[in-house]
C-alpha positions in Angstrom: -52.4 81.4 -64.2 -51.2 81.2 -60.6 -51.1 77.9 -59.1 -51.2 77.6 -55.1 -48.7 75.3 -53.7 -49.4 72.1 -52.1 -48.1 72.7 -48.7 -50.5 75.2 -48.5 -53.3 72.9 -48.1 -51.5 70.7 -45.7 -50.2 68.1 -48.0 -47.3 67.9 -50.2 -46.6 65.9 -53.5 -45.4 61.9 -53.1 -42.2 61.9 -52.8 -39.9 61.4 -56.3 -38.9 57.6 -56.1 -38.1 57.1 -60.3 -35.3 58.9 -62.4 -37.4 61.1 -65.3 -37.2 60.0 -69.0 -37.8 56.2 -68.8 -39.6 54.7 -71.2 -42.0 51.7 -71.0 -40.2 48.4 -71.6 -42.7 46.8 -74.2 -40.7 46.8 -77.3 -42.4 49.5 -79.8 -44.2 51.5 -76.9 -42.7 54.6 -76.4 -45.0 55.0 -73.7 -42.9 58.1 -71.1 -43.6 56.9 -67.4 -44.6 59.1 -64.7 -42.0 59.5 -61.6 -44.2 57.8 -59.2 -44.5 54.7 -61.6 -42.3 52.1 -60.2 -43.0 49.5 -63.1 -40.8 49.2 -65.8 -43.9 48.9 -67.8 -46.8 52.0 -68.6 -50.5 50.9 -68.2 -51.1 49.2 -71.3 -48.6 46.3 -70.3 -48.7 46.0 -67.2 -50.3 43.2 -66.0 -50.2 41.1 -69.1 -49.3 38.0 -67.3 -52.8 36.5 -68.2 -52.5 37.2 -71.4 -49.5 34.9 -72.0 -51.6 31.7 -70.9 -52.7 29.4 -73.4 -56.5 29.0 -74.0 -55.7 24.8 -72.9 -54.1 26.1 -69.3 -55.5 27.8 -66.5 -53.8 29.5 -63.3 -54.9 28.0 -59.9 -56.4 30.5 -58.0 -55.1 29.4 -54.8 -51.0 28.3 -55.4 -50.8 30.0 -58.9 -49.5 27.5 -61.0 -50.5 27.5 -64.5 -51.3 24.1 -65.4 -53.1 22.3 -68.3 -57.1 22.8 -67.4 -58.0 19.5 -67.5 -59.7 16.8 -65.3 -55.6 15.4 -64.6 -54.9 18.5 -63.0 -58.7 20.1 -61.8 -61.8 18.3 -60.4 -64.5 18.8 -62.4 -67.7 20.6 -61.6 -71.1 20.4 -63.2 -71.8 23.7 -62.7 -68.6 25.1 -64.2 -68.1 27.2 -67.5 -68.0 24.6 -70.7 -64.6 22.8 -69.5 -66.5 21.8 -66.5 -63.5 21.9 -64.5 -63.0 23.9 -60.9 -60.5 26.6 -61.4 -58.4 25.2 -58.0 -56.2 22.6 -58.8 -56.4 19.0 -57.5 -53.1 19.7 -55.2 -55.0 23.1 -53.1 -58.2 21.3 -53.3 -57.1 18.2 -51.6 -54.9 19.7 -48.9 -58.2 22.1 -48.0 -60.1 19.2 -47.4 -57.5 17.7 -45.8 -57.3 20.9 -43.4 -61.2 21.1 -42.8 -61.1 17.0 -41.7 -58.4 18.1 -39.2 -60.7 20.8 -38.2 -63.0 18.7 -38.0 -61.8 15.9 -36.0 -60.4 18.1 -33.4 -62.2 17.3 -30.3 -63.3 19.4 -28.0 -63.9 19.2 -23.8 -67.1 20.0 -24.0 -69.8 17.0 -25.0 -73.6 17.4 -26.2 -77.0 15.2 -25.7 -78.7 14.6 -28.3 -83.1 15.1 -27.0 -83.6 12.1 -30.0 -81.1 9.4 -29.2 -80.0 10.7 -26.1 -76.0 9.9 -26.3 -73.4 12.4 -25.3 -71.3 13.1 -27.9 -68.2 15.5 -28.5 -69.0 18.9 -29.3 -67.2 18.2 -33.1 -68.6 19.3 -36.9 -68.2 15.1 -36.7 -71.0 14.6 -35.0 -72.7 18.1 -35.0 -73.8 20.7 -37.7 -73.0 24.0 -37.1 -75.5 27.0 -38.5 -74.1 28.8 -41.3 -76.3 31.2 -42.0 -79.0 33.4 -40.7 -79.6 34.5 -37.1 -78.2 31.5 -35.6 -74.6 31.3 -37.1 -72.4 29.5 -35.5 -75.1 27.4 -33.3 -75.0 23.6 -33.2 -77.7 21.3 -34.2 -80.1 20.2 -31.6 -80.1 16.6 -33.1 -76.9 14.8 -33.7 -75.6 14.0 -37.3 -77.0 10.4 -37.6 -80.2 11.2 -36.1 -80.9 14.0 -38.7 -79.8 11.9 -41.1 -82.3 9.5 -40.3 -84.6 11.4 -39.7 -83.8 12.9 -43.7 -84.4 9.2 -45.0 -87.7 8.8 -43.3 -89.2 11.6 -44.4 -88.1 11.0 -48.2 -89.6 7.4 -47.7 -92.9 8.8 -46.4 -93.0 11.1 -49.4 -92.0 8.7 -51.8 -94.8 6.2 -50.9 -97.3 9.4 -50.6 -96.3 10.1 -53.7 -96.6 6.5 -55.4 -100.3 5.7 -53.3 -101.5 8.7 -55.3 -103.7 8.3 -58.4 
């Protein structure tokens, strides 16, 4: 059988980078790596960090610090998997937050009306919700933040009485 060289199809092997003859580093796998492998380990054991955490600790996806998974170190969510616990620690969590108030609070030269109250306020995510999704992304509100809020209460008062004059 006659095999055609690389360089004949205009691209040539990756380059040799590992000595030949090394063996995987797991003790009892005798596992040969390839020449292109730059891991000490073969396939099967690479990656096996994961598997070395306790079933009590998780690894934070953010910092990745393994820490006990409980509500000392993680905030807990409802919606979670049965420890109920986020899988961020309370340390990333917090300083996100603390980034998205700075965010927030950052104000900008340009000021808005609101048609409802009619005060000018500064174009912030303070005072002003921004579109997240759909063909306005990244609009403001037309109505201030306290204004929609209020608006919210009234009509879950109406509804509630509606619903309570009803036989």
């Amino acid at each position: 059988m006659h095999v055609t060289p690389m360089h004949l199809f205009g691209t040539a092997p990756p380059p040799v980078t590992m000595p030949r003859g090394r063996v995987c580093a797991e003790s009892g796998c005798a596992t040969r790596l390839s020449i292109y492998n730059p891991e000490p380990f073969c396939a099967l054991h690479a990656g096996d960090d994961e598997a070395a955490i306790p079933e009590t600790y998780c690894r934070c996806r953010n910092c990745g610090r393994v820490l006990p998974h409980t509500a000392a170190f993680f905030h807990r969510d409802r919606k979670a998997a049965p420890p109920g616990l986020r899988n961020l620690c309370k340390e990333c969590r917090n300083g996100r937050n603390r980034d998205y108030q700075i965010q927030r609070d950052v104000v900008r030269k340009e000021t808005k009306r609101c048609p409802h109250c009619g005060r000018a306020r500064p174009l912030t995510l303070r005072w002003w919700y921004q579109q997240k999704w759909g063909a306005g992304v990244g609009r403001w509100s037309s109505w201030c933040i306290p204004c929609h809020r209020e608006r919210h209460r009234q009509d879950a008062r109406a509804a509630r009485a509606k619903k309570k004059a009803a036989p």
